[in-house]
N, CA, C and O atoms as a GROMACS GRO file, in nm:
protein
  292
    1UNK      N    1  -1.248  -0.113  -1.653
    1UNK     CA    2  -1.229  -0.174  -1.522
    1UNK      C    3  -1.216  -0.063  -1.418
    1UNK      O    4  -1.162   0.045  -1.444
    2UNK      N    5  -1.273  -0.097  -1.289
    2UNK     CA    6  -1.268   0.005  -1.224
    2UNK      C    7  -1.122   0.017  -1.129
    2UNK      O    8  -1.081  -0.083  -1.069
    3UNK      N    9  -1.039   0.164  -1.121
    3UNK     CA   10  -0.936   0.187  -1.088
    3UNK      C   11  -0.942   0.122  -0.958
    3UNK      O   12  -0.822   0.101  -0.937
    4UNK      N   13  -1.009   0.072  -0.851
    4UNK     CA   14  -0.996   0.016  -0.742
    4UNK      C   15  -0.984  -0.111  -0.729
    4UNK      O   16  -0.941  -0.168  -0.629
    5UNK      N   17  -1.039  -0.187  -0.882
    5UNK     CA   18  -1.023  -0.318  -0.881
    5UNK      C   19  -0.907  -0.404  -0.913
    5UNK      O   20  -0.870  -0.518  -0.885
    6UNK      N   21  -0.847  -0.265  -1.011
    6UNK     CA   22  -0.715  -0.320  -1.059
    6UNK      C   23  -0.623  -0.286  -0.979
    6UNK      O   24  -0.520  -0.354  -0.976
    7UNK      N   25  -0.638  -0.150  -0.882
    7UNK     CA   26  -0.515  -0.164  -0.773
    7UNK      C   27  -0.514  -0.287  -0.685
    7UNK      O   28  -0.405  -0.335  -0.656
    8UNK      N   29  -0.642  -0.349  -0.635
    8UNK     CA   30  -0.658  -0.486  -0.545
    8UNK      C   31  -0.597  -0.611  -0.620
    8UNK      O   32  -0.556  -0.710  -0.559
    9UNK      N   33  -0.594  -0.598  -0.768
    9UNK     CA   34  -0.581  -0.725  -0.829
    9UNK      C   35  -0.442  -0.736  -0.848
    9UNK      O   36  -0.388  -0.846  -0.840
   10UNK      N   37  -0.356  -0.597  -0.882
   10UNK     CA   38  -0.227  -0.557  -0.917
   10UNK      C   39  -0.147  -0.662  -0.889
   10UNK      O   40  -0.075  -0.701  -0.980
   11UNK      N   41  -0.141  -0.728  -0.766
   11UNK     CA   42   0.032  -0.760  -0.713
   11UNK      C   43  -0.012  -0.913  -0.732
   11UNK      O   44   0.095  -0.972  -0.721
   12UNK      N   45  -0.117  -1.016  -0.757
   12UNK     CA   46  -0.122  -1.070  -0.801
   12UNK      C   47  -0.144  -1.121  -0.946
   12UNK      O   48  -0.165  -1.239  -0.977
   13UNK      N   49  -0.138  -1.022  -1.021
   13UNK     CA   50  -0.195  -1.027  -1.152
   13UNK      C   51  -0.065  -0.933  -1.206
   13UNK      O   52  -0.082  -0.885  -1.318
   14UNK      N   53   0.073  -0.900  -1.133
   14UNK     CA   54   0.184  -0.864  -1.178
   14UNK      C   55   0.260  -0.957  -1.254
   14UNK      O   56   0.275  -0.918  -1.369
   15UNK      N   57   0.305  -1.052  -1.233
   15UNK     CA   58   0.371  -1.174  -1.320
   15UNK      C   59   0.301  -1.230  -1.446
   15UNK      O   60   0.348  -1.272  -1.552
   16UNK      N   61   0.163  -1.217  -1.397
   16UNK     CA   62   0.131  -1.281  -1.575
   16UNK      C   63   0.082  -1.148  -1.671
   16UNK      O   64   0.071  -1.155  -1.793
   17UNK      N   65   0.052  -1.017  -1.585
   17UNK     CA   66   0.096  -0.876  -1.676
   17UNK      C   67   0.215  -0.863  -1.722
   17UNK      O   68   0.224  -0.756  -1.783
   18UNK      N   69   0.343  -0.943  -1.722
   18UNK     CA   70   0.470  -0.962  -1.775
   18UNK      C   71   0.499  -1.049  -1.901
   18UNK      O   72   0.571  -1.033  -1.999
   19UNK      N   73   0.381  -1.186  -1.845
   19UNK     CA   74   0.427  -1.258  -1.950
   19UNK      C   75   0.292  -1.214  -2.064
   19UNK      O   76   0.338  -1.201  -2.177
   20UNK      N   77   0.194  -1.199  -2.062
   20UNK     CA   78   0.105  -1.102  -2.132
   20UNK      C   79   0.154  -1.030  -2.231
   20UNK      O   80   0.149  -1.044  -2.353
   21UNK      N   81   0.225  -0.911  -2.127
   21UNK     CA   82   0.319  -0.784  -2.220
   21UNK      C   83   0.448  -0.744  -2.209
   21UNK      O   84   0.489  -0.637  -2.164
   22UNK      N   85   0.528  -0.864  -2.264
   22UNK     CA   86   0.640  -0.870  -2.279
   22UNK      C   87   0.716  -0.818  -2.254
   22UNK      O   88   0.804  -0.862  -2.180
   23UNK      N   89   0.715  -0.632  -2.333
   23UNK     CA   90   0.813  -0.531  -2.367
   23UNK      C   91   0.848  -0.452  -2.186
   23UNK      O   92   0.949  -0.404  -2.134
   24UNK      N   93   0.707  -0.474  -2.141
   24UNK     CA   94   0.734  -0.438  -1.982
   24UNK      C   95   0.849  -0.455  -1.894
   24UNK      O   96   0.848  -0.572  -1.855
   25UNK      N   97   0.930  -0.400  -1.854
   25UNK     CA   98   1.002  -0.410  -1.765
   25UNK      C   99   0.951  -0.412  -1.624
   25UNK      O  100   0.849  -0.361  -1.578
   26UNK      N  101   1.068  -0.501  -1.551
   26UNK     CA  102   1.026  -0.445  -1.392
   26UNK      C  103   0.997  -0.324  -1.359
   26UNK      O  104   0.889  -0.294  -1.307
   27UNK      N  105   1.104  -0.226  -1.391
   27UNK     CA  106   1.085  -0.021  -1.366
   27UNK      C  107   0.956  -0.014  -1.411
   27UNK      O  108   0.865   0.029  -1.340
   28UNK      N  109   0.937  -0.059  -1.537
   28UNK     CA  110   0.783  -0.039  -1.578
   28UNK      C  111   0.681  -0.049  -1.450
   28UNK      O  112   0.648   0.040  -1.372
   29UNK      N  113   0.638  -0.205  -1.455
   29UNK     CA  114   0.564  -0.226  -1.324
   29UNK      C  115   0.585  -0.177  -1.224
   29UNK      O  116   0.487  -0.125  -1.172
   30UNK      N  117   0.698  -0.171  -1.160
   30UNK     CA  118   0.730  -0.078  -1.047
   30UNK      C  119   0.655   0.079  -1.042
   30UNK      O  120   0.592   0.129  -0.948
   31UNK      N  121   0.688   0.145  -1.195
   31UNK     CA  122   0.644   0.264  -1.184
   31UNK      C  123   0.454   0.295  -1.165
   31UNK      O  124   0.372   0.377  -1.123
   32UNK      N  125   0.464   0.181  -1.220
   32UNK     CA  126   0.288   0.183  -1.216
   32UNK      C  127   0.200   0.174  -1.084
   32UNK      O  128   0.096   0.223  -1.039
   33UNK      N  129   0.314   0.070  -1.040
   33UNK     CA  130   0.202   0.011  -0.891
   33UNK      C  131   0.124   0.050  -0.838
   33UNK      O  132   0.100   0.134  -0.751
   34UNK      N  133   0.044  -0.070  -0.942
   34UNK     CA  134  -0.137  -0.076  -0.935
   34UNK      C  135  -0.179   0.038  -0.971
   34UNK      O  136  -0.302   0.030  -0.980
   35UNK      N  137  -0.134   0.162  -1.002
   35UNK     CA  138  -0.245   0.239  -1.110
   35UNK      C  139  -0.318   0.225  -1.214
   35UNK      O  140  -0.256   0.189  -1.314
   36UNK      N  141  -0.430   0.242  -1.227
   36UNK     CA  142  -0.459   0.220  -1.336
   36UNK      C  143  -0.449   0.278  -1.459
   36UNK      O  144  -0.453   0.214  -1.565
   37UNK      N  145  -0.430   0.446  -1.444
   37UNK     CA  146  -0.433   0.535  -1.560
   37UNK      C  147  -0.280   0.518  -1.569
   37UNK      O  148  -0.242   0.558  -1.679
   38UNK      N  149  -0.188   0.475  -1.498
   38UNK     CA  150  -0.066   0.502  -1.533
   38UNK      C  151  -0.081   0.356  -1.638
   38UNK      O  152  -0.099   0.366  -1.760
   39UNK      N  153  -0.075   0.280  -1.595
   39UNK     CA  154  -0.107   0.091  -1.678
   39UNK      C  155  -0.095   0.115  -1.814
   39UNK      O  156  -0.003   0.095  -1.892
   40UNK      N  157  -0.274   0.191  -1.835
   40UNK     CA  158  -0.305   0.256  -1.927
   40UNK      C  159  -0.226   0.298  -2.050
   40UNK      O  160  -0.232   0.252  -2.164
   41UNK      N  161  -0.142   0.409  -1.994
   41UNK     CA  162  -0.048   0.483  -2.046
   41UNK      C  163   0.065   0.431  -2.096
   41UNK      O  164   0.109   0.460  -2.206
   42UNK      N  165   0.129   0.333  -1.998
   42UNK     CA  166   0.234   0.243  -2.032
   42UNK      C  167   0.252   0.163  -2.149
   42UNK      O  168   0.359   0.146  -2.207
   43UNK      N  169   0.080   0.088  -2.197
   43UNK     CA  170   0.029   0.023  -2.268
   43UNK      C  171   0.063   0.106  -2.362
   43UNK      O  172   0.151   0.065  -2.437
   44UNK      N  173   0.009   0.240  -2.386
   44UNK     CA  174  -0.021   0.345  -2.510
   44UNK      C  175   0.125   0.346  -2.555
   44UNK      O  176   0.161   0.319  -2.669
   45UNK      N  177   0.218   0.387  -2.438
   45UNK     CA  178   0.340   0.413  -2.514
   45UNK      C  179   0.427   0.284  -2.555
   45UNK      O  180   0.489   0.266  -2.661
   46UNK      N  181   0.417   0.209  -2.456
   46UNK     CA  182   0.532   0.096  -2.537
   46UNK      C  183   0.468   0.002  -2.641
   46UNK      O  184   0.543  -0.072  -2.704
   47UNK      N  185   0.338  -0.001  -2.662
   47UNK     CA  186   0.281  -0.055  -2.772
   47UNK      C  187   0.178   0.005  -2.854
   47UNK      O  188   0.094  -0.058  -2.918
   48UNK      N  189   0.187   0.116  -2.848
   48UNK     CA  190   0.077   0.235  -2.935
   48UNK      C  191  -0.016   0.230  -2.919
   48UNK      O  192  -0.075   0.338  -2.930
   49UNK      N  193  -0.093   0.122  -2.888
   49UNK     CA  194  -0.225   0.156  -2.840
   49UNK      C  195  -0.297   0.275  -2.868
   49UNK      O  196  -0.213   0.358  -2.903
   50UNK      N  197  -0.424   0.329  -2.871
   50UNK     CA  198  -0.539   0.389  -2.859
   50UNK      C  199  -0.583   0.397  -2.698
   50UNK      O  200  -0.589   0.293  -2.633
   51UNK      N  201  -0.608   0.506  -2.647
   51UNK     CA  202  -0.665   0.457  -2.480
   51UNK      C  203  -0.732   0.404  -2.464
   51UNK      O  204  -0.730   0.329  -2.366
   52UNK      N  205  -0.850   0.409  -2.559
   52UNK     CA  206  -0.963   0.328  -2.591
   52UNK      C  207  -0.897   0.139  -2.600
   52UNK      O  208  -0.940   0.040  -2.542
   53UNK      N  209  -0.811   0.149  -2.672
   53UNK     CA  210  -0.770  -0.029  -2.663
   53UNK      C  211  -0.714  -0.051  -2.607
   53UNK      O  212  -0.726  -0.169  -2.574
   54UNK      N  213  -0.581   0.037  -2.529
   54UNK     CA  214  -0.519  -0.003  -2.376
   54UNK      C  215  -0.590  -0.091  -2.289
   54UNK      O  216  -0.563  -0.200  -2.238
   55UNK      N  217  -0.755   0.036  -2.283
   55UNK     CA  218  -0.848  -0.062  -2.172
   55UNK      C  219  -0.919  -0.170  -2.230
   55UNK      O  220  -0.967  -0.266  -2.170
   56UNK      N  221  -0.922  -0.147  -2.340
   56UNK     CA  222  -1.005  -0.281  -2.364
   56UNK      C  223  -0.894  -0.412  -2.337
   56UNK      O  224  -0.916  -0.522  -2.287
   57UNK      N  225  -0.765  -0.355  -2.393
   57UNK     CA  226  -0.679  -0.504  -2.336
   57UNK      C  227  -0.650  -0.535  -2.275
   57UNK      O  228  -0.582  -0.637  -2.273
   58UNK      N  229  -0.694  -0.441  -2.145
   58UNK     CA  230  -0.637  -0.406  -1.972
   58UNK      C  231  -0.800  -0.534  -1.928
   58UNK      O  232  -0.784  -0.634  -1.858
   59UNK      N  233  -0.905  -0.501  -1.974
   59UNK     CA  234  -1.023  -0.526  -1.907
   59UNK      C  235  -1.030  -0.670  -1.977
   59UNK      O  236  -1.113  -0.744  -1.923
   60UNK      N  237  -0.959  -0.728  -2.088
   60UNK     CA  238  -1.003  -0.861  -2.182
   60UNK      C  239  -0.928  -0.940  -2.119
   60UNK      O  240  -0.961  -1.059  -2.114
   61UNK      N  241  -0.786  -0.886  -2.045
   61UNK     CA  242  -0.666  -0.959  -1.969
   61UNK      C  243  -0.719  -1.016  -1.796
   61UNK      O  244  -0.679  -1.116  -1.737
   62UNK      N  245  -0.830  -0.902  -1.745
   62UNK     CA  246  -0.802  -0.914  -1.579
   62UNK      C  247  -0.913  -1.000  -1.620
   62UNK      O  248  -0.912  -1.102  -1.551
   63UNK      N  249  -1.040  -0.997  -1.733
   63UNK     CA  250  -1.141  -1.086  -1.719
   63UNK      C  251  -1.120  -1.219  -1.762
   63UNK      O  252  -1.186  -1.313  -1.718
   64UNK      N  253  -1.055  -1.227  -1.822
   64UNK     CA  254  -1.006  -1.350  -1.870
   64UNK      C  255  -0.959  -1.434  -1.705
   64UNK      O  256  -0.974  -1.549  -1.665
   65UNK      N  257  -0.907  -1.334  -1.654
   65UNK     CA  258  -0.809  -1.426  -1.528
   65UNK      C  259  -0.914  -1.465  -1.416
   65UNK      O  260  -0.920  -1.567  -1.348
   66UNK      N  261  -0.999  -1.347  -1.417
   66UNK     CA  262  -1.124  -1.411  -1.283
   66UNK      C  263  -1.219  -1.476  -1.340
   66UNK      O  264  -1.333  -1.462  -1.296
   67UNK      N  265  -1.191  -1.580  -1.473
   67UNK     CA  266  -1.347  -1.668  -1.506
   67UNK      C  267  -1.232  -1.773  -1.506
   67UNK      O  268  -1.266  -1.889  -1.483
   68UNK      N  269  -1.092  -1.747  -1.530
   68UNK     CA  270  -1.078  -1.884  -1.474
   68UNK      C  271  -1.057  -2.019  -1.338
   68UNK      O  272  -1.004  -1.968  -1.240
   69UNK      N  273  -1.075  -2.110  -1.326
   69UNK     CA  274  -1.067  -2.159  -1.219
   69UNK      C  275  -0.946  -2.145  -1.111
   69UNK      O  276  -0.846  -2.091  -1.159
   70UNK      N  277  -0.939  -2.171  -1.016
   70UNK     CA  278  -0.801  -2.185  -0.857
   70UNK      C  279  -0.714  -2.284  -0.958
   70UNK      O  280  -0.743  -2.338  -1.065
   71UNK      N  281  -0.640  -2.283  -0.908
   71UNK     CA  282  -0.499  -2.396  -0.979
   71UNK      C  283  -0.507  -2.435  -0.823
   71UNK      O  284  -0.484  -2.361  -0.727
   72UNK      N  285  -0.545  -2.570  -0.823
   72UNK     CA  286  -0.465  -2.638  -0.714
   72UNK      C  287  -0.380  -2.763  -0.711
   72UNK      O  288  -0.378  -2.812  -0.825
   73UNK      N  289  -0.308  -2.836  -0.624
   73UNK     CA  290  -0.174  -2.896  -0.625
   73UNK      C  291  -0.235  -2.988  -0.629
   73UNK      O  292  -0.180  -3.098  -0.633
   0.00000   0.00000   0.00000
């Protein structure tokens, strides 16, 4: 994913990057905001990850969210 897409997507795509990946803390997210290589990294360390599968679960998570439809009331 490209680092510009995920800083734009960040602050809406913060709450369900929580319920996603659990172990995350707020400080976590906080520390990241919207980076992507930091994300990355976060992924690697609090769940071991490979960098290689960080992004793939970074890129399977944001795509998943833009094929699905608006929620409306």
């Amino acid at each position: 994913m490209n680092s510009d897409i995920f800083s734009g997507k960040w602050k809406q795509m913060r709450g369900q990057v929580k319920v996603a990946w659990g172990n995350l803390t707020d400080d976590d997210l906080d520390k990241v905001n919207g980076q992507y290589d930091k994300f990355v990294g976060l992924l690697q360390e609090k769940y071991g990850y490979s960098r290689e599968r960080a992004e793939q679960e970074v890129d399977r998570h944001f795509t998943v969210h833009e094929t699905m439809p608006p929620v409306t009331k």
